[in-house]
N, C-alpha and C positions, 0 to 999 in steps of 0.2 A: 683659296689661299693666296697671299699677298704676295708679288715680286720679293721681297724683304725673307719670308719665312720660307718659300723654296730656296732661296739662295742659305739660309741656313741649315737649312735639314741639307743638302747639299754638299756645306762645308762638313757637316757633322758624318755624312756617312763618307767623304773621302778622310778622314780621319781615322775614323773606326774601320774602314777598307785597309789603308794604311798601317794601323794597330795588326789588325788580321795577319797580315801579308809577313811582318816582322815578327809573329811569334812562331808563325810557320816555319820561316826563318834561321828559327833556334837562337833570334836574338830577344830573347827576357827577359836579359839584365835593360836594352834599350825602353821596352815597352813598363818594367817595373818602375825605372826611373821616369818615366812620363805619365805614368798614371795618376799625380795627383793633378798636372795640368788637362788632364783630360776631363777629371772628373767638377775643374772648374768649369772647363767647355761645355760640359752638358747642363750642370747649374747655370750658367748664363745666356746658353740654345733656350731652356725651358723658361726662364724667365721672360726672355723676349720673346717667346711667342705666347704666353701667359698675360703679357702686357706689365708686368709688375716693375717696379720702380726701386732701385735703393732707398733705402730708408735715408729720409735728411737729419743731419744735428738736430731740427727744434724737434722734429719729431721724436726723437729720443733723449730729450732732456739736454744732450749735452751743448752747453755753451760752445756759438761757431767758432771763436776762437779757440777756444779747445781739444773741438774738431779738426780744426784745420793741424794745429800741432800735434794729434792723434794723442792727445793723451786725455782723460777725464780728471774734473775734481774727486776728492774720494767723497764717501757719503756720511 
């Protein structure tokens, strides 16, 4: 394993330690309220260590400028 990926599995279980420790806590309303950040944390732990890339504008049709101002032509 590469310096890069133990430093994230790393980051990811003192998060999830962290998670742990505040439901024990009896704080759920904090750990409810973070769980959709969490569950970007791990889509993007798995992605980088998966190697995968965001998808670019051309790859998905949409014009960079378009992209860039987040919005699509309709179809």
């Amino acid at each position: 394993m590469s310096r890069k990926q133990v430093m994230t599995v790393a980051v990811l279980v003192v998060v999830f330690a962290w998670s742990t420790v505040m439901t024990v806590l009896g704080q759920l309303a904090a750990v409810a309220t973070l769980l959709p950040s969490l569950g970007l944390l791990v889509q993007q732990i798995v992605g980088a260590l998966n190697g995968t890339e965001p998808r670019s504008p051309a790859a998905s049709g949409t014009p960079p400028a378009a992209a860039a101002a987040g919005c699509e032509e309709p179809s």
